[in-house]
PDB file of the backbone (N, CA, C, O) and the ligand in Angstrom, with CONECT records:
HET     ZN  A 101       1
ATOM      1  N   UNK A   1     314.550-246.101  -0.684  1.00  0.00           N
ATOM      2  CA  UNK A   1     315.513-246.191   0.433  1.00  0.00           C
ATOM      3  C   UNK A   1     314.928-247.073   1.538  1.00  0.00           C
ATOM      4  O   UNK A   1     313.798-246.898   1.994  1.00  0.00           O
ATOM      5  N   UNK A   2     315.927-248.211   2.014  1.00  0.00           N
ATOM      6  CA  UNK A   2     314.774-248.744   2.929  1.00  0.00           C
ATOM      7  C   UNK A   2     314.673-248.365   4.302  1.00  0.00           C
ATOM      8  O   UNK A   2     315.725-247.901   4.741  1.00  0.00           O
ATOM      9  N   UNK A   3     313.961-248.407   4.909  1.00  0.00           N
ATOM     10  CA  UNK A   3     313.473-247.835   6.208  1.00  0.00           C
ATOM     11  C   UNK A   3     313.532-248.823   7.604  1.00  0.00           C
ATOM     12  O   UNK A   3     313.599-250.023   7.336  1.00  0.00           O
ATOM     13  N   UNK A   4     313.520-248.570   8.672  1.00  0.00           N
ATOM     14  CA  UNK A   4     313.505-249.186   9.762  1.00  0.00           C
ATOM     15  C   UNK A   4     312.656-248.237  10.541  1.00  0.00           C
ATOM     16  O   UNK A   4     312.185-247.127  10.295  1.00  0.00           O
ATOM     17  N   UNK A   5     312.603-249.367  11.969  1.00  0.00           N
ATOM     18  CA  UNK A   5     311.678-247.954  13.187  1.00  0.00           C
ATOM     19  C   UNK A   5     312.373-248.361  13.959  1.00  0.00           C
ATOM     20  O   UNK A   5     312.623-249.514  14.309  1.00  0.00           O
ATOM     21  N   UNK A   6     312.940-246.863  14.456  1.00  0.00           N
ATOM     22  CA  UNK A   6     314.253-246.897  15.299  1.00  0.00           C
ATOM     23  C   UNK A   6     313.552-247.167  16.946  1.00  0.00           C
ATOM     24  O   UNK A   6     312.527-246.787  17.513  1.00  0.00           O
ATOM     25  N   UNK A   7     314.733-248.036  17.320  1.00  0.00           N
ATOM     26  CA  UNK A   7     314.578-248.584  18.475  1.00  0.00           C
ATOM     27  C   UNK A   7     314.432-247.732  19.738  1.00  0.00           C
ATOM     28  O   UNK A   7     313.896-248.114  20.779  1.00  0.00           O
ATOM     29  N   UNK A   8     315.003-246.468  19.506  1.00  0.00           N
ATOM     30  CA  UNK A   8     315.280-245.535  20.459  1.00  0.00           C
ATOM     31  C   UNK A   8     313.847-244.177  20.410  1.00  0.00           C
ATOM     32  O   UNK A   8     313.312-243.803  21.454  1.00  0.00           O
ATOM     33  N   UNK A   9     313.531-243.744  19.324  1.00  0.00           N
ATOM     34  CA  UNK A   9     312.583-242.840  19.098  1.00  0.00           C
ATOM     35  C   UNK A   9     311.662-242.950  18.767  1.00  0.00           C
ATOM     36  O   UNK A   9     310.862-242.017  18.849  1.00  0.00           O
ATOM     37  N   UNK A  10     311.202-244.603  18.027  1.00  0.00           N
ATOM     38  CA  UNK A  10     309.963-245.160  17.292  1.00  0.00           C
ATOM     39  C   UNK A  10     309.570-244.691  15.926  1.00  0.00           C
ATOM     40  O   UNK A  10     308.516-244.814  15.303  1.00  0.00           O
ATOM     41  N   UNK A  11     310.738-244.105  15.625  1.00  0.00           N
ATOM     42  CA  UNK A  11     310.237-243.237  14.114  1.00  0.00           C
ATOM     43  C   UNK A  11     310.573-244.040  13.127  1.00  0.00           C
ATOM     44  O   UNK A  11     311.575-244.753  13.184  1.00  0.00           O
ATOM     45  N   UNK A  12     309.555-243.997  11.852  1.00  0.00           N
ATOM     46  CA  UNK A  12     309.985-244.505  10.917  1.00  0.00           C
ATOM     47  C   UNK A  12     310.932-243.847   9.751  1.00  0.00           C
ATOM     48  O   UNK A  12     310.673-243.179   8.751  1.00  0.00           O
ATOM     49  N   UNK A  13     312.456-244.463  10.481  1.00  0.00           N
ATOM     50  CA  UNK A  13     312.885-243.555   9.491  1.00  0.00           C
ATOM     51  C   UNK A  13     313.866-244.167   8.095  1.00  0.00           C
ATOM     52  O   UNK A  13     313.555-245.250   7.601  1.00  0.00           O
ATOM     53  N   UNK A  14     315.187-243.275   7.476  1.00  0.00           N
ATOM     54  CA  UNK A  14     315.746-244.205   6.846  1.00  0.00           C
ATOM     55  C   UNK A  14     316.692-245.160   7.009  1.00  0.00           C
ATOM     56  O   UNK A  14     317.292-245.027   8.076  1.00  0.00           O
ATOM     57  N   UNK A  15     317.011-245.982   6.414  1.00  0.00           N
ATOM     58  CA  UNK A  15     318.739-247.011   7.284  1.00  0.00           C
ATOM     59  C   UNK A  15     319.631-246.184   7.040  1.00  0.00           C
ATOM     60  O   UNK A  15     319.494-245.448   6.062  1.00  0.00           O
ATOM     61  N   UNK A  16     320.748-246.092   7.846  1.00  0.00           N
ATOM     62  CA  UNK A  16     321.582-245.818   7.211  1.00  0.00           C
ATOM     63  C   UNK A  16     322.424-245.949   6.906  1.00  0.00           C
ATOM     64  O   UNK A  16     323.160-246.330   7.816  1.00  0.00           O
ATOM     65  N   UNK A  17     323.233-245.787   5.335  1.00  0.00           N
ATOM     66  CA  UNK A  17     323.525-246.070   4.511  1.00  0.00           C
ATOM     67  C   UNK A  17     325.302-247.292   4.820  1.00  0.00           C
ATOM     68  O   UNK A  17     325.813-248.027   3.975  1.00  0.00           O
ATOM     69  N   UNK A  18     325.472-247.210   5.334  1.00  0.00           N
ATOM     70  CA  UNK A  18     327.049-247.227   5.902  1.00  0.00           C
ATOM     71  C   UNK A  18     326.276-248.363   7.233  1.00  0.00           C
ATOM     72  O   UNK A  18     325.054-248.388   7.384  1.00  0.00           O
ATOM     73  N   UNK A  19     327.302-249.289   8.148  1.00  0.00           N
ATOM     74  CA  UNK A  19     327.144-249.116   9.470  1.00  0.00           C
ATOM     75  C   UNK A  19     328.207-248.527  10.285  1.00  0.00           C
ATOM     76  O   UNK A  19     329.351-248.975  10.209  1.00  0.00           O
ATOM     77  N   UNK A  20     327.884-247.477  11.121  1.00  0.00           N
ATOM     78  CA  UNK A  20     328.423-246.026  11.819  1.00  0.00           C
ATOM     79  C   UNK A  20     329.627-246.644  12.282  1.00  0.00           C
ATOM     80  O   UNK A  20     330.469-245.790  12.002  1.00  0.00           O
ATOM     81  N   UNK A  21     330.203-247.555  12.792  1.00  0.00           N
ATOM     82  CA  UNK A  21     330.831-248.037  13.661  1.00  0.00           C
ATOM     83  C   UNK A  21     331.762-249.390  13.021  1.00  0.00           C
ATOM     84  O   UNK A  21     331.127-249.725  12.021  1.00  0.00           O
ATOM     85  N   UNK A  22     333.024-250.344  13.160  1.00  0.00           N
ATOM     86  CA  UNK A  22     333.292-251.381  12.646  1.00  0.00           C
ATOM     87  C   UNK A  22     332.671-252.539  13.816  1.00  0.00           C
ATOM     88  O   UNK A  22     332.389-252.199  14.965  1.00  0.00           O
ATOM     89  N   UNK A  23     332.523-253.919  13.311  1.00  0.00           N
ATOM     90  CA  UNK A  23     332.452-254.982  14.025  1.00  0.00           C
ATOM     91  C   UNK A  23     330.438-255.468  13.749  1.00  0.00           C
ATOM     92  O   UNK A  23     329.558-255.229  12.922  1.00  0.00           O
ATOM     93  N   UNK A  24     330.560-256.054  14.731  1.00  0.00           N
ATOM     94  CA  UNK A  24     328.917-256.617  14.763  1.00  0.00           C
ATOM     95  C   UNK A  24     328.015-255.455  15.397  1.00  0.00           C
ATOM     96  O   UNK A  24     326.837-255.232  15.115  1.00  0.00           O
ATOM     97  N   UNK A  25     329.073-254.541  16.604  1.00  0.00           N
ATOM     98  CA  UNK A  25     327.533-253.808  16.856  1.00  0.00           C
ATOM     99  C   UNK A  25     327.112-252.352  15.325  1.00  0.00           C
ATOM    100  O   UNK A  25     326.040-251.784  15.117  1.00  0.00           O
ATOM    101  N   UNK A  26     328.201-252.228  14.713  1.00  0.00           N
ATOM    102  CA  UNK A  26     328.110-251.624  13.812  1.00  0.00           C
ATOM    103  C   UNK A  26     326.545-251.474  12.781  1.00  0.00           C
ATOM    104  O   UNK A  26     325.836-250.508  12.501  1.00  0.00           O
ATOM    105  N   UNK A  27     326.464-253.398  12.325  1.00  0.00           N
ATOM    106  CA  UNK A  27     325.244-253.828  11.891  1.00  0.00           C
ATOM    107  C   UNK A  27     324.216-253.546  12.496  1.00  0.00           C
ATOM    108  O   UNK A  27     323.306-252.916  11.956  1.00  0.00           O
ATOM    109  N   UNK A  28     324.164-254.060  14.024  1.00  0.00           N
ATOM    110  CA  UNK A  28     323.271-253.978  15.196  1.00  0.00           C
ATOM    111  C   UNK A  28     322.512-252.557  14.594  1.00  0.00           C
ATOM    112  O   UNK A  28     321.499-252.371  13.920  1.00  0.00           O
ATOM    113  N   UNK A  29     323.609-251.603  15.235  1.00  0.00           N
ATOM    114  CA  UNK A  29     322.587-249.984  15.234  1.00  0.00           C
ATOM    115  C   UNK A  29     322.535-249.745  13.896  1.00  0.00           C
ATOM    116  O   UNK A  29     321.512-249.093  13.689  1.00  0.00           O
ATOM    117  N   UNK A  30     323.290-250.002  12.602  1.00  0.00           N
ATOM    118  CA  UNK A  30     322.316-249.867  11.200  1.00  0.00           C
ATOM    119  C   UNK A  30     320.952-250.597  11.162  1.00  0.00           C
ATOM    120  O   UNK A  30     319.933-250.046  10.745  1.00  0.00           O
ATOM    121  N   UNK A  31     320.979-251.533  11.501  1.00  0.00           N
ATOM    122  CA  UNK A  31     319.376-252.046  11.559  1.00  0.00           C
ATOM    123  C   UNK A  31     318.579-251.572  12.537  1.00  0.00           C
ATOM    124  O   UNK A  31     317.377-251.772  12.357  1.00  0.00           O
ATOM    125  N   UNK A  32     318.995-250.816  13.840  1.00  0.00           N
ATOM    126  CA  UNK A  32     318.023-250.716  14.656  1.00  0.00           C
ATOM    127  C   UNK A  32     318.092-249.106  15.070  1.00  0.00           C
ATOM    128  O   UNK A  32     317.276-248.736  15.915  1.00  0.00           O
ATOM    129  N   UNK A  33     318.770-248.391  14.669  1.00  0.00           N
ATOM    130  CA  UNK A  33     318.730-246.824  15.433  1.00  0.00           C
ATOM    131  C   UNK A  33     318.469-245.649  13.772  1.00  0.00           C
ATOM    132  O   UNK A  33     318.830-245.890  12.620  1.00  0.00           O
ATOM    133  N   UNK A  34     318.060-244.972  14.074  1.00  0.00           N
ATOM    134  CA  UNK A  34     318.211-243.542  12.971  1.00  0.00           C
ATOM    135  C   UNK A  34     319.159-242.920  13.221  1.00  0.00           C
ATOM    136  O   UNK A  34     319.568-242.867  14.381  1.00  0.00           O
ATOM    137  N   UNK A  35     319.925-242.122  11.969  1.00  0.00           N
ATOM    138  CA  UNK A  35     321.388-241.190  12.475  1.00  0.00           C
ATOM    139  C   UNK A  35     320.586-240.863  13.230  1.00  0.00           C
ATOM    140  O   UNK A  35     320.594-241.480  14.295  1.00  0.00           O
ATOM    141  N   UNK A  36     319.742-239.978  13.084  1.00  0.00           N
ATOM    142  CA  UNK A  36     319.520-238.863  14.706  1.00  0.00           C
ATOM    143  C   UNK A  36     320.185-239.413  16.067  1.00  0.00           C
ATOM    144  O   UNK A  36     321.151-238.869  16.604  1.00  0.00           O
ATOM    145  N   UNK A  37     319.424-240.766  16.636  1.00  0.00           N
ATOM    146  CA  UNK A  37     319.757-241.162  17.852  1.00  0.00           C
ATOM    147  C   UNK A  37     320.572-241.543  17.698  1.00  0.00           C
ATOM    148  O   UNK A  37     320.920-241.894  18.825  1.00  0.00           O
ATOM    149  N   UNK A  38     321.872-242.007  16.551  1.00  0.00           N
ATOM    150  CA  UNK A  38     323.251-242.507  16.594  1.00  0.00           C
ATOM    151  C   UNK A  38     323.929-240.966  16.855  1.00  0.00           C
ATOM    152  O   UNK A  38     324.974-240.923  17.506  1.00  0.00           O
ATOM    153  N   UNK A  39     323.555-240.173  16.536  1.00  0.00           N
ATOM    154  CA  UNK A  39     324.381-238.740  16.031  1.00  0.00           C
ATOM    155  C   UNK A  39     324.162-238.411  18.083  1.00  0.00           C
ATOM    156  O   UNK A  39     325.116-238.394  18.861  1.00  0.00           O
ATOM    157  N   UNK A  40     322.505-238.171  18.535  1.00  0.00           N
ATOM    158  CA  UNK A  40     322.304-237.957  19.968  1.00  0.00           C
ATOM    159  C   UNK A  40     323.800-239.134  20.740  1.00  0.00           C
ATOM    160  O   UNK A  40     324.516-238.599  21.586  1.00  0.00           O
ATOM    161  N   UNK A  41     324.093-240.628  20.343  1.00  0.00           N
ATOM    162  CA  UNK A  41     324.834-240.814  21.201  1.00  0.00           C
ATOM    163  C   UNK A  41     326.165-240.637  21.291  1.00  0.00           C
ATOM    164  O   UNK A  41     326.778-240.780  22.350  1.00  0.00           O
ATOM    165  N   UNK A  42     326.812-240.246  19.964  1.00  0.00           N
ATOM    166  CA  UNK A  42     327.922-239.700  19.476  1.00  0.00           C
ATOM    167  C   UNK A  42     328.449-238.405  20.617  1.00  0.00           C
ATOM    168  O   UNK A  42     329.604-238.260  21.016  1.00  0.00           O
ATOM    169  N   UNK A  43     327.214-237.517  21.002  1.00  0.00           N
ATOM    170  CA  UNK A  43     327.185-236.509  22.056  1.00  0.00           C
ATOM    171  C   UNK A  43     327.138-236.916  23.238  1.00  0.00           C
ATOM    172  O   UNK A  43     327.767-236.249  24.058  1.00  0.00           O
ATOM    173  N   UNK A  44     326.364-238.168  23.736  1.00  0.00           N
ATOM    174  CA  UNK A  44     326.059-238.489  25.208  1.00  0.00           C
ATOM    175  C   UNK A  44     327.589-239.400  25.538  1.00  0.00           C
ATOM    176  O   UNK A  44     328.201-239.592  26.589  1.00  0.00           O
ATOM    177  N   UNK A  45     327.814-239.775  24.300  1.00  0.00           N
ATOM    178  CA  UNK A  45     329.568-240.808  24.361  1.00  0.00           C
ATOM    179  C   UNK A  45     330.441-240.026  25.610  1.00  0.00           C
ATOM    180  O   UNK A  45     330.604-240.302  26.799  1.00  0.00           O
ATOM    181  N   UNK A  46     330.831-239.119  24.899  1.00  0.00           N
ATOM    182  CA  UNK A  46     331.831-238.103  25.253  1.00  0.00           C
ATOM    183  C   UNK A  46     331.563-238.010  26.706  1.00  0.00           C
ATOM    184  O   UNK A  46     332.388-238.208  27.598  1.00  0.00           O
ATOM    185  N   UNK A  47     329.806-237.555  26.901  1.00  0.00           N
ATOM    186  CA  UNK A  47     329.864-237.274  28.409  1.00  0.00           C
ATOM    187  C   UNK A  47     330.119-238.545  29.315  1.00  0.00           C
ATOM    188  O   UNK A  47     330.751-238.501  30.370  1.00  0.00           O
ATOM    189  N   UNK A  48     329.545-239.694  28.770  1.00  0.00           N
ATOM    190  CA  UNK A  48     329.803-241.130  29.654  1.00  0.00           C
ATOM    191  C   UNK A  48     331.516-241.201  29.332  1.00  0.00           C
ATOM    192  O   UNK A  48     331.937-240.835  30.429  1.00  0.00           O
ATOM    193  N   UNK A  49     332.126-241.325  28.912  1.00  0.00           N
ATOM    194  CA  UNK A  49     333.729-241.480  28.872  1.00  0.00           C
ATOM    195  C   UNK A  49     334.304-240.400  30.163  1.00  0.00           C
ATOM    196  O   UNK A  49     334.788-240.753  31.239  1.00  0.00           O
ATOM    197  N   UNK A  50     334.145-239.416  29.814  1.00  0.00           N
ATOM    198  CA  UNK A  50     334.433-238.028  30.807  1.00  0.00           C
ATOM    199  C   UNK A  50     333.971-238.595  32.077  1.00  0.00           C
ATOM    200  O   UNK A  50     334.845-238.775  32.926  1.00  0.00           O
ATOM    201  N   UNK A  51     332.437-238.994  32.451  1.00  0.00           N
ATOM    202  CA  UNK A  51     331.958-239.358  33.364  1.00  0.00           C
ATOM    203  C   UNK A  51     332.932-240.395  34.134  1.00  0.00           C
ATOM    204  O   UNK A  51     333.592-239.983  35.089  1.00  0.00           O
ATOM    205  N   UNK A  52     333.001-241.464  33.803  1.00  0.00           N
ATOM    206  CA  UNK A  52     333.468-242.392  34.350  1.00  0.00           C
ATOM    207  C   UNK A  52     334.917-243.187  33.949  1.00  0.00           C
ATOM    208  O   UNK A  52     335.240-244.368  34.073  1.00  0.00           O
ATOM    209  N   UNK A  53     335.749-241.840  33.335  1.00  0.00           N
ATOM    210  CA  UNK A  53     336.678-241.923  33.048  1.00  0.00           C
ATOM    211  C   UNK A  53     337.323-243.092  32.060  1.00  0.00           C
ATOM    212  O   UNK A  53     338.505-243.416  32.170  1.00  0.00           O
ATOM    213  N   UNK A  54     336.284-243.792  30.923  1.00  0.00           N
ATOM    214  CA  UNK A  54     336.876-244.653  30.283  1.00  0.00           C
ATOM    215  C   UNK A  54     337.948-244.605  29.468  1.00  0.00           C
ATOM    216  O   UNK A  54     338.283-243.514  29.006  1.00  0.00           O
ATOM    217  N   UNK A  55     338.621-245.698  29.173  1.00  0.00           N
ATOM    218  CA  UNK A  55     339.364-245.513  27.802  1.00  0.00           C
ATOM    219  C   UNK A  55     339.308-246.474  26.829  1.00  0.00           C
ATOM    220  O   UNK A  55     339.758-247.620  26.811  1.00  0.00           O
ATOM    221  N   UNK A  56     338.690-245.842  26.021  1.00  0.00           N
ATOM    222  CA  UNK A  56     337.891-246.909  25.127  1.00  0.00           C
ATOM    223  C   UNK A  56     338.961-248.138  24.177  1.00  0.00           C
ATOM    224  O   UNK A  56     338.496-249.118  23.595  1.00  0.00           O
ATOM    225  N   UNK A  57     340.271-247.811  24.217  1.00  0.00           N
ATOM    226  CA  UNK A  57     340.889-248.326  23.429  1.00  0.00           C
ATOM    227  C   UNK A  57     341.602-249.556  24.484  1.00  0.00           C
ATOM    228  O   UNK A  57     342.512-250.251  24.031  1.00  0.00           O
ATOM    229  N   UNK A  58     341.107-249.757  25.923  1.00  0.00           N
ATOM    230  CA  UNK A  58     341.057-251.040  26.699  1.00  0.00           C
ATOM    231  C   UNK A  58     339.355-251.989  26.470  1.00  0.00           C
ATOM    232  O   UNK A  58     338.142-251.828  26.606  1.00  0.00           O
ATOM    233  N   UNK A  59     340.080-252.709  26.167  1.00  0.00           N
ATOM    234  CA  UNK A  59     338.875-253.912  25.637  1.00  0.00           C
ATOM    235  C   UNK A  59     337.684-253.863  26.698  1.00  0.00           C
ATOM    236  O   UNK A  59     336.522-253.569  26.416  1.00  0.00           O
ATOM    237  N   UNK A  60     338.230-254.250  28.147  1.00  0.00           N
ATOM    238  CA  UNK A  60     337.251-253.729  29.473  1.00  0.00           C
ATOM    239  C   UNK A  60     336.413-252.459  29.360  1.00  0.00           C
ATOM    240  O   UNK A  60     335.199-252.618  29.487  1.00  0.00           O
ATOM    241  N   UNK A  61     336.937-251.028  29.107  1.00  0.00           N
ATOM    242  CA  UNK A  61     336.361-250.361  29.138  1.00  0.00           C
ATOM    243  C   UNK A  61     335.711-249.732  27.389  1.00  0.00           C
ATOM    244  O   UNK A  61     335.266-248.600  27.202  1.00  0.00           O
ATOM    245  N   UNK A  62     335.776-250.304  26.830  1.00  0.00           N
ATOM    246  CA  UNK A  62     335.140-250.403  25.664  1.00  0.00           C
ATOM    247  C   UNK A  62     333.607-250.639  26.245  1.00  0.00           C
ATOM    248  O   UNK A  62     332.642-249.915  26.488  1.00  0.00           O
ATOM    249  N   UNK A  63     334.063-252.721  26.377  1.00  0.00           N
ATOM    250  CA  UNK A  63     332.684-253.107  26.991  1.00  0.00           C
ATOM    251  C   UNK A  63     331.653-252.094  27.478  1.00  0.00           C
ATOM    252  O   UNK A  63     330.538-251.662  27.187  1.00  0.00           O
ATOM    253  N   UNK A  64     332.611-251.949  28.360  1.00  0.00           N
ATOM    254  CA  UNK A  64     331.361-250.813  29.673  1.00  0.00           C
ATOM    255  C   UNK A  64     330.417-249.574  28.475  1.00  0.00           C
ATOM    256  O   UNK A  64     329.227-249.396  28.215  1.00  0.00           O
ATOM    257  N   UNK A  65     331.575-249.010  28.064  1.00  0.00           N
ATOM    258  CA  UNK A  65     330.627-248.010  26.800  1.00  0.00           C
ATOM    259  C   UNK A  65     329.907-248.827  26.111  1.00  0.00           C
ATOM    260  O   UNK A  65     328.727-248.476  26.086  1.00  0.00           O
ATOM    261  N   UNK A  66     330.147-249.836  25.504  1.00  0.00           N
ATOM    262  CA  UNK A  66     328.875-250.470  24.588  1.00  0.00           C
ATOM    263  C   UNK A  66     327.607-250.657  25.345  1.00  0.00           C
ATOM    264  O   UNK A  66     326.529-250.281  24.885  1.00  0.00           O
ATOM    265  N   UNK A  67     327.745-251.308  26.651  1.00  0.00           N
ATOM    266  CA  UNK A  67     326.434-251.376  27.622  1.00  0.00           C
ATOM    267  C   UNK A  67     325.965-250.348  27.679  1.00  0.00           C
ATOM    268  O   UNK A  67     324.749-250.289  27.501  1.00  0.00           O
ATOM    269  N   UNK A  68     326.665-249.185  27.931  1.00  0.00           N
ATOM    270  CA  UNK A  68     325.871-247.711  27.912  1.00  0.00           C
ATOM    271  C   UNK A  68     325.396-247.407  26.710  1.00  0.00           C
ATOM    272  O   UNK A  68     324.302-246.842  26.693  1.00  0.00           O
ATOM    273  N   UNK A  69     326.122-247.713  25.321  1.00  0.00           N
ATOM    274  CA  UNK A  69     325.426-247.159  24.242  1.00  0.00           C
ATOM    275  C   UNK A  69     324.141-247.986  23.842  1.00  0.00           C
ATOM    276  O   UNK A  69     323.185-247.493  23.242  1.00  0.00           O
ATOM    277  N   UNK A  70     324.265-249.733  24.379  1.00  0.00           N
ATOM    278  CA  UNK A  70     323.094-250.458  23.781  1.00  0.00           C
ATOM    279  C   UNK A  70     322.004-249.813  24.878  1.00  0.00           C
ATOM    280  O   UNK A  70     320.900-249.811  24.333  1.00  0.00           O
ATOM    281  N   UNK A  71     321.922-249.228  26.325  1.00  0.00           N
ATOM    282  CA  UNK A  71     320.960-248.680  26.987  1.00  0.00           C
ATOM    283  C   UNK A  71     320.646-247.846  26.575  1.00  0.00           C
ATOM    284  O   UNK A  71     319.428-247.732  26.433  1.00  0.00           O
ATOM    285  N   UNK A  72     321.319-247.009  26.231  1.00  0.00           N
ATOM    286  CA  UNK A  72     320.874-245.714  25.498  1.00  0.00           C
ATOM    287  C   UNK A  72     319.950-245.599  24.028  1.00  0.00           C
ATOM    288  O   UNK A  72     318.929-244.946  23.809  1.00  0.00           O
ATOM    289  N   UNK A  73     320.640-246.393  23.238  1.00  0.00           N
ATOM    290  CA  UNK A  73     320.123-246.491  22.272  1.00  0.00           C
ATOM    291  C   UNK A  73     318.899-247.664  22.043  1.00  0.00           C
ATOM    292  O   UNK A  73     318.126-247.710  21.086  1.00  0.00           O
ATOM    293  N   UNK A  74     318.962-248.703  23.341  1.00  0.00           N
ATOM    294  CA  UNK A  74     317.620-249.327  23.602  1.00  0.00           C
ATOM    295  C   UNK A  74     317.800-250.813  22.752  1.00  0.00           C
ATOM    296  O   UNK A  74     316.806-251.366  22.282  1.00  0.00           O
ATOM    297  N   UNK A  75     318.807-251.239  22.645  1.00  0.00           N
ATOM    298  CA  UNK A  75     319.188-252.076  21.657  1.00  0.00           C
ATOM    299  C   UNK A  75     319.817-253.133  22.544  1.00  0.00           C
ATOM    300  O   UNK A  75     320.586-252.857  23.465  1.00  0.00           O
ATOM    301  N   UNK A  76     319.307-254.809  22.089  1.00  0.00           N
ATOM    302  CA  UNK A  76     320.140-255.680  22.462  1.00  0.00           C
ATOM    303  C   UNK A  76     321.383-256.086  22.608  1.00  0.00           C
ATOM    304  O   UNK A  76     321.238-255.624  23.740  1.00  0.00           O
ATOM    305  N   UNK A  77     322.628-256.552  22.591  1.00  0.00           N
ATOM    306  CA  UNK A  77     323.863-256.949  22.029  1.00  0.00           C
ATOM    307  C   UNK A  77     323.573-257.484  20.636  1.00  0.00           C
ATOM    308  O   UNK A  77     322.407-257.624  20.269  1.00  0.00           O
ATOM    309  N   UNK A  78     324.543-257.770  19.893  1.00  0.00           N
ATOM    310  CA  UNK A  78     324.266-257.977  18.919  1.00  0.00           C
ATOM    311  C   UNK A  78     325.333-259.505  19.296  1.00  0.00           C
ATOM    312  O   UNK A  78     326.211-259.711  20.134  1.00  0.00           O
ATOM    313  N   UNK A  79     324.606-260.497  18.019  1.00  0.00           N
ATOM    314  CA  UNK A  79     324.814-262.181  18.741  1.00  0.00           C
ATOM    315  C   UNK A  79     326.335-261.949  17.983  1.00  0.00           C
ATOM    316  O   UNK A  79     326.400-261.250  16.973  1.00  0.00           O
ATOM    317  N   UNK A  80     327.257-262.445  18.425  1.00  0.00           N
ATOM    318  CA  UNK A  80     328.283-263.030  18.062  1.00  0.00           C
ATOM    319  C   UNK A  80     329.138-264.393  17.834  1.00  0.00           C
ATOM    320  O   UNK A  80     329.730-265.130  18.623  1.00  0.00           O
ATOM    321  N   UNK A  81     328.993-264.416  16.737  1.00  0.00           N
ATOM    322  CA  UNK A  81     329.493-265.594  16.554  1.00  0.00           C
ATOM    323  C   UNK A  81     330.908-265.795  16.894  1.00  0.00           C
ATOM    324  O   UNK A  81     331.734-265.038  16.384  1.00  0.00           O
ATOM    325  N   UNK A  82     331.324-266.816  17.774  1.00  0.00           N
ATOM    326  CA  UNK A  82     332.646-267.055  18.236  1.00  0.00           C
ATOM    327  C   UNK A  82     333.260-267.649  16.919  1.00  0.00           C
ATOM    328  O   UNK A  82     334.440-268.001  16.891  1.00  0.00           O
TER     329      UNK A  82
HETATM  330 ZN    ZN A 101     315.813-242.664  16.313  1.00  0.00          ZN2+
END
């Protein structure tokens, strides 16, 4: 199984299998996070949405959650090709 060291906890753990999410950051956190810290932001999501009232299904406030999830999870953007 191949392994990565997650960006967020330093552990060497496994990839996983799927990427969690659709689009480019999808890839992003398969190569760079462990479920654990994808599963930890799956929980911290909810509270940043609640927090600051997003709605993720406006493109604007999408954005804003991805900045919080790439801080959280300690991860760059992922490059996009136009
Ligand atoms: Zn991790």
């Amino acid at each position: 199984m191949p392994e990565l060291t997650c960006a967020r906890c330093g552990r060497t753990m496994p990839r996983m299998e799927q990427p969690p999410m659709a689009g480019p950051w999808g890839v992003r956190i398969q190569d760079g996070v462990c479920l654990d810290c994808w599963k930890a932001w799956q929980e911290e999501q909810t509270i940043v949405i609640n927090h600051y009232g997003l709605k993720p299904h406006l493109a604007a406030d999408r954005e804003r959650l991805y900045q919080h999830m790439a801080e959280f999870l300690r991860l760059d953007a992922p490059q996009v090709t136009p």
